[in-house]
C-alpha positions in Angstrom: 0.0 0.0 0.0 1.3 3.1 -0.7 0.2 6.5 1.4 1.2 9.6 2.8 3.7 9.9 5.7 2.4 10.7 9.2 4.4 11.7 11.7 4.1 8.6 13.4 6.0 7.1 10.4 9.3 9.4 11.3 11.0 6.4 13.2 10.6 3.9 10.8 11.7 6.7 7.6 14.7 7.8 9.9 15.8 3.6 10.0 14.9 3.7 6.2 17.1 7.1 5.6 19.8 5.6 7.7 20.1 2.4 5.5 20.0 4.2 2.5 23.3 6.1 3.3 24.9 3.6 4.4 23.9 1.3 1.4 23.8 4.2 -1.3 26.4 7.0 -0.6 29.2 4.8 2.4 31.5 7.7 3.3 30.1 10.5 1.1 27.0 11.7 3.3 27.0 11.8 6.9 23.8 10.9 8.3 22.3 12.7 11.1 19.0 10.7 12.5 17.5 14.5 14.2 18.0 16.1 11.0 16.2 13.9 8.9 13.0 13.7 11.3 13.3 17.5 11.1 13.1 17.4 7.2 10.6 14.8 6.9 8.5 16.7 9.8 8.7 19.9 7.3 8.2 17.9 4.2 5.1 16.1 5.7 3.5 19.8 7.3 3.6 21.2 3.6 7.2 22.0 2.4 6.5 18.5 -0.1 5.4 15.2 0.2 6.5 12.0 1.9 5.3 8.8 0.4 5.8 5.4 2.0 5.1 1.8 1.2 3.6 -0.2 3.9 3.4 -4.0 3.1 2.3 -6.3 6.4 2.5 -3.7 8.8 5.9 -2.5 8.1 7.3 0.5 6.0 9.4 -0.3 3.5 10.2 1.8 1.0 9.7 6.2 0.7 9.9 9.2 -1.6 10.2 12.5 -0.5 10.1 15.4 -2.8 9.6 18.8 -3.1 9.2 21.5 -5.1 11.5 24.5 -6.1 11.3 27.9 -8.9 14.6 27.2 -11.2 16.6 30.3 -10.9 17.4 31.2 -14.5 13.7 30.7 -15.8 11.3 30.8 -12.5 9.6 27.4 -13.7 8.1 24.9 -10.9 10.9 21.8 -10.5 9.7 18.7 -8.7 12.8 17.4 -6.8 13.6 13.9 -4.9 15.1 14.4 -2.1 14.9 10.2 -1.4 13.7 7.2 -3.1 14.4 3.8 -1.5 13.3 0.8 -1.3 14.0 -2.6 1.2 16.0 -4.7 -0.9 13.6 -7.6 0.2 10.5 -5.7 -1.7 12.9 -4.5 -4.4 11.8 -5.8 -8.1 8.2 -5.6 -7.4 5.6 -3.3 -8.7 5.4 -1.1 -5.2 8.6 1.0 -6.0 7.0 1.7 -9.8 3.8 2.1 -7.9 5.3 4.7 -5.6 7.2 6.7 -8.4 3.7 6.9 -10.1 2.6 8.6 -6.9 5.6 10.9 -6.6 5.2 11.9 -10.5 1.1 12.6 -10.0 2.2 15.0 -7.2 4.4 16.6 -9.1 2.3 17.6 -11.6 -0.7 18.5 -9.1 1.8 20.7 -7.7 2.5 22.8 -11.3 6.0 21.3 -11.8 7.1 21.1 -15.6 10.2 19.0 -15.0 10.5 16.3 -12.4 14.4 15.5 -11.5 15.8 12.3 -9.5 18.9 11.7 -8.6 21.3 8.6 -9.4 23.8 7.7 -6.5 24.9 4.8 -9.2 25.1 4.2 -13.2 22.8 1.4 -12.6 20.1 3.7 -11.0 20.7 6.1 -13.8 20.6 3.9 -15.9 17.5 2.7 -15.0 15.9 6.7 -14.8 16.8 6.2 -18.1 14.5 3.8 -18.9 11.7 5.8 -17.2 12.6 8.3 -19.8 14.5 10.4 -17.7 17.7 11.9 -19.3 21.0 12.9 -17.5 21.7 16.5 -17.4 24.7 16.5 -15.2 26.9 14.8 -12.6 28.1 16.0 -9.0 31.5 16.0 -7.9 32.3 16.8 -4.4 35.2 16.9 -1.6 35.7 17.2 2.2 36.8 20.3 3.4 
């Protein structure tokens, strides 16, 4: 089943956010447990949306997005700010499922582009087939 977020849900999505940056981005993004149930606190009292998947009484996958004007041309972007699933309940129609949900939000919100982001080639590559199209590619060091 996919749904909206409560804010009962914020434990499980921090465990979930945790996972997926220690699975997706090891050494690159520090994760910080307050700060995420701060985000997904704002994102789920209107700053954008917070989708999980619940199957048997447990969450197991989320989206969160939200919404920003591009600077050079003022148009409405729909950004992910996290898409992950359980490996267990990867491969099935629930992540497809909760993309739909992301992308019908997106447009009810007015966005004209809606941008994810790739931690790997193989998750580009598989935007790609979603008919997404890479624009460009981060690069970034400690200081």
């Amino acid at each position: 089943m996919i749904r909206l977020a409560t804010v009962e849900d914020i434990p499980a999505i921090a465990a979930m956010g945790a996972h997926f940056i220690e699975t997706e981005y090891p050494g690159a993004i520090r994760f910080d447990a307050d700060r995420l149930a701060t985000l997904t606190r704002s994102l789920i009292d209107g700053a954008g949306v917070v989708f999980v998947v619940e199957q048997a009484g447990a969450l197991v996958g989320m989206m969160a997005l939200t919404t920003y004007l591009h600077p050079m041309n003022g148009d409405t972007i729909a950004t992910e700010i996290v898409w992950w699933m359980d490996p267990a309940a990867r491969g099935g129609r629930a992540a497809l499922q909760l993309f739909a949900a992301g992308e019908a939000w997106a447009r009810a919100q007015g966005a004209t582009t809606f941008q994810m982001i790739a931690p790997s080639e193989k998750v580009g590559a598989f935007y790609e087939r979603l008919g997404f199209h890479k624009i460009e590619v981060h690069y970034q060091r400690s200081l």
